[in-house]
Backbone atoms as SQL, in Angstrom:
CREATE TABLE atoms (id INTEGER PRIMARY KEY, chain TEXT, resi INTEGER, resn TEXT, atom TEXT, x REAL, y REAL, z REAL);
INSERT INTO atoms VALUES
  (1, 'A', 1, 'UNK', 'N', -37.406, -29.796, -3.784),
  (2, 'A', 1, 'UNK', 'CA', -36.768, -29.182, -2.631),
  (3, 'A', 1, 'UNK', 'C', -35.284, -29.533, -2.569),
  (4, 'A', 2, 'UNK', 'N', -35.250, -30.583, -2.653),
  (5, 'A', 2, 'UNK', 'CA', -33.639, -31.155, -2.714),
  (6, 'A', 2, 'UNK', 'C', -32.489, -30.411, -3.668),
  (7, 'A', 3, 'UNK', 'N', -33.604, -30.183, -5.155),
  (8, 'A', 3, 'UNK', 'CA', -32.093, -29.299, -6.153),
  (9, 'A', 3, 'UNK', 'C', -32.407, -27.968, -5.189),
  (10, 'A', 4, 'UNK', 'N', -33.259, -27.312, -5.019),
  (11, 'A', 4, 'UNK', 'CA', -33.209, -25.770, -4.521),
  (12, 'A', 4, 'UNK', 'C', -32.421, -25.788, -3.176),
  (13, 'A', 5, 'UNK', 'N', -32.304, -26.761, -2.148),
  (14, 'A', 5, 'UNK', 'CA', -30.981, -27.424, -1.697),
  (15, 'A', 5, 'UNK', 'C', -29.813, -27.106, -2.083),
  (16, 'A', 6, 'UNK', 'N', -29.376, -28.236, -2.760),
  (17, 'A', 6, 'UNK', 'CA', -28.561, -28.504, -3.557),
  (18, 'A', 6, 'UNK', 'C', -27.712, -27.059, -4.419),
  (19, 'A', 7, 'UNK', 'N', -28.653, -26.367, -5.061),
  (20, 'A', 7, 'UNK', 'CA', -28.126, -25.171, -5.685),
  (21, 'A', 7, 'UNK', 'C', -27.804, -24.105, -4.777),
  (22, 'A', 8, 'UNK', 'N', -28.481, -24.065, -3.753),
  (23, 'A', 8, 'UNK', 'CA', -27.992, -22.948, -2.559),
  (24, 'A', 8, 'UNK', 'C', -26.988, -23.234, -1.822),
  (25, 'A', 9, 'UNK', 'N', -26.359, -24.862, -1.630),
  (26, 'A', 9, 'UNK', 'CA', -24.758, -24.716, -1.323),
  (27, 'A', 9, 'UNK', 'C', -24.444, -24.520, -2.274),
  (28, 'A', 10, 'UNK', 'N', -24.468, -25.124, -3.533),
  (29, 'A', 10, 'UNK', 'CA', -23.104, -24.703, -3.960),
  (30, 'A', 10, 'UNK', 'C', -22.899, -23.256, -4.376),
  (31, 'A', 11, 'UNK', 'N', -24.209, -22.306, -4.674),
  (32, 'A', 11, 'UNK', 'CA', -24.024, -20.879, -4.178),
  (33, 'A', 11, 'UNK', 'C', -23.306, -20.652, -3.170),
  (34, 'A', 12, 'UNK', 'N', -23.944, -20.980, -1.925),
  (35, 'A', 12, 'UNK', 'CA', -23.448, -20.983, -0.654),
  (36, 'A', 12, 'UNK', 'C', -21.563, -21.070, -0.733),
  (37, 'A', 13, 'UNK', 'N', -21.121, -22.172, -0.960),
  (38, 'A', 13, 'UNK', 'CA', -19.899, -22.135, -1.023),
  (39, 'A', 13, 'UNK', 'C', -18.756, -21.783, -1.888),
  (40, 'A', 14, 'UNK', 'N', -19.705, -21.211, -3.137),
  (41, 'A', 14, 'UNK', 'CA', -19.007, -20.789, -3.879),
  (42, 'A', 14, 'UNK', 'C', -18.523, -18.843, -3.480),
  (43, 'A', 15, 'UNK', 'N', -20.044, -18.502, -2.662),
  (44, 'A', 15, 'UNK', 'CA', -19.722, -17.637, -2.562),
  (45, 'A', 15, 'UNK', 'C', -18.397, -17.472, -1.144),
  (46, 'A', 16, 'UNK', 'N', -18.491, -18.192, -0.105),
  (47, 'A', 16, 'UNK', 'CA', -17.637, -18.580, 0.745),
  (48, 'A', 16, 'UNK', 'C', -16.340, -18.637, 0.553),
  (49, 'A', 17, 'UNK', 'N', -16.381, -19.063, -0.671),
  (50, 'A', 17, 'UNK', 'CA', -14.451, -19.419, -1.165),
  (51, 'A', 17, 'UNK', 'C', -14.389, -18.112, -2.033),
  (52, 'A', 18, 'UNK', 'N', -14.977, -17.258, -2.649),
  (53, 'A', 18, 'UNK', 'CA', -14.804, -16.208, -3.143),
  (54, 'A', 18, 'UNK', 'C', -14.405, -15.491, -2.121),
  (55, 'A', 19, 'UNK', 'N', -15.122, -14.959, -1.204),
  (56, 'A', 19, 'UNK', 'CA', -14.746, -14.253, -0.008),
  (57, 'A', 19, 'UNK', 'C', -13.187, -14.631, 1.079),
  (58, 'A', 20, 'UNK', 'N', -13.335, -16.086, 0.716),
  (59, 'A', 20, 'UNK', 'CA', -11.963, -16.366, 1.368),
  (60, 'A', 20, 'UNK', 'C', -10.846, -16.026, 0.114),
  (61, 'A', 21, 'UNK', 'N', -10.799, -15.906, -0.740),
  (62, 'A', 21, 'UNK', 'CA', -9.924, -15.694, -1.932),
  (63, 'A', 21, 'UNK', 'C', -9.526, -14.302, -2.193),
  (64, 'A', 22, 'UNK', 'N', -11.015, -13.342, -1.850),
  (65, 'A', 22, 'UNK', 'CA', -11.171, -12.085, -2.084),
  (66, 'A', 22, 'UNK', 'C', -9.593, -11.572, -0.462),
  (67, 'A', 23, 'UNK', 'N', -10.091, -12.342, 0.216),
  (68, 'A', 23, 'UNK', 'CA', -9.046, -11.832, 1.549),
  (69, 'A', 23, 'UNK', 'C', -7.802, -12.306, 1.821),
  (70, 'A', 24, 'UNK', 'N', -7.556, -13.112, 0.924),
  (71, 'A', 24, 'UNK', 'CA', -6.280, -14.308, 0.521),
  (72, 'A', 24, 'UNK', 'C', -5.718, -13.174, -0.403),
  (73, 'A', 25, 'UNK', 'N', -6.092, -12.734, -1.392),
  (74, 'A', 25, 'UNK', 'CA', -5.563, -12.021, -2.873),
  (75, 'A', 25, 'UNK', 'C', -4.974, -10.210, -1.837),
  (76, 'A', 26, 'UNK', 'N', -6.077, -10.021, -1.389),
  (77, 'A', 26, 'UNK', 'CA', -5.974, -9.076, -0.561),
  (78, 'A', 26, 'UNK', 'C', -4.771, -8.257, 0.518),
  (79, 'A', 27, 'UNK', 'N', -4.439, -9.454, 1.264),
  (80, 'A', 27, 'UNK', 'CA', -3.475, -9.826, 2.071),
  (81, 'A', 27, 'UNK', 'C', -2.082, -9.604, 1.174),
  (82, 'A', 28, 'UNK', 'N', -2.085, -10.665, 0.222),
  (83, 'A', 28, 'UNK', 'CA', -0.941, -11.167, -0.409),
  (84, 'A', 28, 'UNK', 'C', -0.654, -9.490, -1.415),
  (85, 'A', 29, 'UNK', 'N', -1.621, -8.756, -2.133),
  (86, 'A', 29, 'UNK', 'CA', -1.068, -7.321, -2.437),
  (87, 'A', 29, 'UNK', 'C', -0.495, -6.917, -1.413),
  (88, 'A', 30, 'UNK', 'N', -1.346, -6.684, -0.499),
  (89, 'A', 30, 'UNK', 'CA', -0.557, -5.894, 0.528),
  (90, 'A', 30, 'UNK', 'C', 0.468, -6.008, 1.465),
  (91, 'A', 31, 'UNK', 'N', 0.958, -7.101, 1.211),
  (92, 'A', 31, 'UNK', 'CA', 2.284, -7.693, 1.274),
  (93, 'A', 31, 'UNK', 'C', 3.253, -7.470, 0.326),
  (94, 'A', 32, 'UNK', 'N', 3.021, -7.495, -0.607),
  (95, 'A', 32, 'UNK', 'CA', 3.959, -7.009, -2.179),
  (96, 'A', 32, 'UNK', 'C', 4.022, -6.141, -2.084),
  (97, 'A', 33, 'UNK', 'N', 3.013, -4.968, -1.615),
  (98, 'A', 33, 'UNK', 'CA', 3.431, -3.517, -1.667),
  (99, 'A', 33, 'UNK', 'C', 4.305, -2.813, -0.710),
  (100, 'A', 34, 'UNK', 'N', 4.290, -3.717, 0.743),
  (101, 'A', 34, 'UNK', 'CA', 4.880, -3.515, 1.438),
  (102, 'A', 34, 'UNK', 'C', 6.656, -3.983, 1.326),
  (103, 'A', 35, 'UNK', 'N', 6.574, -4.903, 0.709),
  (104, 'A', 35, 'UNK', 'CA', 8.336, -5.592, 0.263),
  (105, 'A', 35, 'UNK', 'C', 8.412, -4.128, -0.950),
  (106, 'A', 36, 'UNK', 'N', 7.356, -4.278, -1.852),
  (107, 'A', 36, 'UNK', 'CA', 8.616, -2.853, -2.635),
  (108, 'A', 36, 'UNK', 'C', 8.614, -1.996, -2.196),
  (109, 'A', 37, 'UNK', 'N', 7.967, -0.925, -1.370),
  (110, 'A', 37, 'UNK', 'CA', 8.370, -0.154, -0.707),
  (111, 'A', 37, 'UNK', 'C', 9.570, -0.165, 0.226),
  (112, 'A', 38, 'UNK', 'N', 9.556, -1.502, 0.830),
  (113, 'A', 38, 'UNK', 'CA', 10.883, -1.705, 1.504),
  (114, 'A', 38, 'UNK', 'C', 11.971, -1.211, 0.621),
  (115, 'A', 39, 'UNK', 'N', 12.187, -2.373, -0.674),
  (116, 'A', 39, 'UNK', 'CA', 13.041, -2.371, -1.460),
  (117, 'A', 39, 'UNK', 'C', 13.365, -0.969, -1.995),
  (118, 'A', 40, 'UNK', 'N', 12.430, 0.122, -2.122),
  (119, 'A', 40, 'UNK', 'CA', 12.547, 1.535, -2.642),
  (120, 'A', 40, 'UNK', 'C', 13.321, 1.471, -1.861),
  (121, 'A', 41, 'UNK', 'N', 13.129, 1.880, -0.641),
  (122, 'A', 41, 'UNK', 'CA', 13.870, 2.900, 0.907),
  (123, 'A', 41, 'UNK', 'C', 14.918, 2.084, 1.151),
  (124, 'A', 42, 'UNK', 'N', 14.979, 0.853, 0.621),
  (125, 'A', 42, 'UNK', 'CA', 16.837, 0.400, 0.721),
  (126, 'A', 42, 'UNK', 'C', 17.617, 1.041, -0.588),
  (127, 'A', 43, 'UNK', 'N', 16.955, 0.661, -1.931),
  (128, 'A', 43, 'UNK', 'CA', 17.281, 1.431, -3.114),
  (129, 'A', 43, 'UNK', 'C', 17.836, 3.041, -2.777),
  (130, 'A', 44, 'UNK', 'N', 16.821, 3.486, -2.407),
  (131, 'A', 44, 'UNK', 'CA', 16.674, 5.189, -2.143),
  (132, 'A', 44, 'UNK', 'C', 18.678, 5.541, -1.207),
  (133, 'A', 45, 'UNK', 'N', 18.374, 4.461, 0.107),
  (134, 'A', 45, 'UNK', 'CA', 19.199, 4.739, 0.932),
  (135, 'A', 45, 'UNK', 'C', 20.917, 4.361, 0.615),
  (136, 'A', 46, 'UNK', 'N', 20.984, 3.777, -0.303),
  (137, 'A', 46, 'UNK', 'CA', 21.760, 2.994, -1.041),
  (138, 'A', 46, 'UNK', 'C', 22.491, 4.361, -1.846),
  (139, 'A', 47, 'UNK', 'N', 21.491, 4.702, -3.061),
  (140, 'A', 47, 'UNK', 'CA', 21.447, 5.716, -3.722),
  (141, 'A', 47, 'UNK', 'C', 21.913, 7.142, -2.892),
  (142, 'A', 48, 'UNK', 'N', 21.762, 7.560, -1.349),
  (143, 'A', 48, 'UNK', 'CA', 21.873, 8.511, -1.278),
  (144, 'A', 48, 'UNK', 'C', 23.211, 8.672, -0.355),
  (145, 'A', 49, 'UNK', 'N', 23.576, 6.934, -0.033),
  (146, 'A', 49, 'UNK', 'CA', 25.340, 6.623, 0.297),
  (147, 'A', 49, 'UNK', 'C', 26.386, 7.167, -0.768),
  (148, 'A', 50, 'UNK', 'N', 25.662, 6.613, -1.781),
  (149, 'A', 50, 'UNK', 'CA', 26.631, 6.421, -2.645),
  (150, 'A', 50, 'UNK', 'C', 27.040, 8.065, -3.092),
  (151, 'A', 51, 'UNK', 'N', 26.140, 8.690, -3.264),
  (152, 'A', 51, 'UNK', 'CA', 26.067, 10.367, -3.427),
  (153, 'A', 51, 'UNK', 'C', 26.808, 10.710, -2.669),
  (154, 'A', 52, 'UNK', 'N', 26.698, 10.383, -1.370),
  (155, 'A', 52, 'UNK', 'CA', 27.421, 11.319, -0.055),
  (156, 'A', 52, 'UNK', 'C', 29.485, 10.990, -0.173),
  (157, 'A', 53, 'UNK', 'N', 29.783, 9.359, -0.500),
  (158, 'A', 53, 'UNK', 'CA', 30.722, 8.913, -0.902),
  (159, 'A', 53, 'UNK', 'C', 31.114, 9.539, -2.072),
  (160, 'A', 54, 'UNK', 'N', 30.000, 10.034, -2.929),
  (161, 'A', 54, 'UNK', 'CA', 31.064, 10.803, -4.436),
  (162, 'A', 54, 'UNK', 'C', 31.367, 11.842, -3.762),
  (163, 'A', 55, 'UNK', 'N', 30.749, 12.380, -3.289),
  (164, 'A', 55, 'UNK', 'CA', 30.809, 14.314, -2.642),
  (165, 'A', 55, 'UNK', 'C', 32.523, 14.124, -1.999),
  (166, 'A', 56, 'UNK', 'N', 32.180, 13.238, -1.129),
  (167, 'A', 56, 'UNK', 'CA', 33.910, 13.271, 0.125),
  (168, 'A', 56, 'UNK', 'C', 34.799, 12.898, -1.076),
  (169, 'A', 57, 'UNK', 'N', 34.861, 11.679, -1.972),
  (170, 'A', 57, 'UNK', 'CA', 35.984, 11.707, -3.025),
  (171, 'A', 57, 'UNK', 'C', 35.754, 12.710, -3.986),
  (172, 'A', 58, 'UNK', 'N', 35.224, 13.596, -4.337),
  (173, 'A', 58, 'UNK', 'CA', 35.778, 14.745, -5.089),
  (174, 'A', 58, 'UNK', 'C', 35.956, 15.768, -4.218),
  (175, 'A', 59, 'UNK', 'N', 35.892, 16.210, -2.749),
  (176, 'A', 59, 'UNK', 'CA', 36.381, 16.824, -2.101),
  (177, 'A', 59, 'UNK', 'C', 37.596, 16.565, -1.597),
  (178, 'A', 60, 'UNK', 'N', 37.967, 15.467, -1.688),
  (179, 'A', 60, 'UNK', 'CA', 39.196, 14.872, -1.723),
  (180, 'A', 60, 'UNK', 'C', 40.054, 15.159, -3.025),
  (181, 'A', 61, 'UNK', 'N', 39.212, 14.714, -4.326),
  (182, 'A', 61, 'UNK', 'CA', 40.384, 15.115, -5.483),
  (183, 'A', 61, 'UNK', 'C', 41.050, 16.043, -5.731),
  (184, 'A', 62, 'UNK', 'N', 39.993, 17.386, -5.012),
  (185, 'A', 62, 'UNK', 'CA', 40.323, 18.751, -4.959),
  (186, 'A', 62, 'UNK', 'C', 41.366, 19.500, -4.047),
  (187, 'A', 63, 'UNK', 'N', 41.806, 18.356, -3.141),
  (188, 'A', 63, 'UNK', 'CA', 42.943, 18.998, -2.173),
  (189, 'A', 63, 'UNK', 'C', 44.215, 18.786, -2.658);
């Protein structure tokens, strides 16, 4: 009785820390995905300054 015990924690807690790991790993993607997406839409917004700044200096070169 004691190993069939014995073997059902450490089932028991093995499966426990899987599940806490499974929601740990979980979390932490969806945190990463959320910073690069950030980083796109600063990239993106960055990218579409810099466009708007070429447009006015070659509308400028042209006068």
């Amino acid at each position: 009785m004691t190993w069939l015990a014995l073997l059902l924690l450490i089932f028991g807690l093995w499966f426990v820390g899987g599940v806490i790991f499974a929601i740990g790993f979980g979390v932490g993607v969806g945190v990463g995905r959320h910073e690069r997406r950030d980083a796109v839409l600063a990239w993106s917004e960055d990218a579409e300054r810099a466009r708007v700044e070429t447009a006015e200096l070659e509308r400028w070169w042209r006068l």
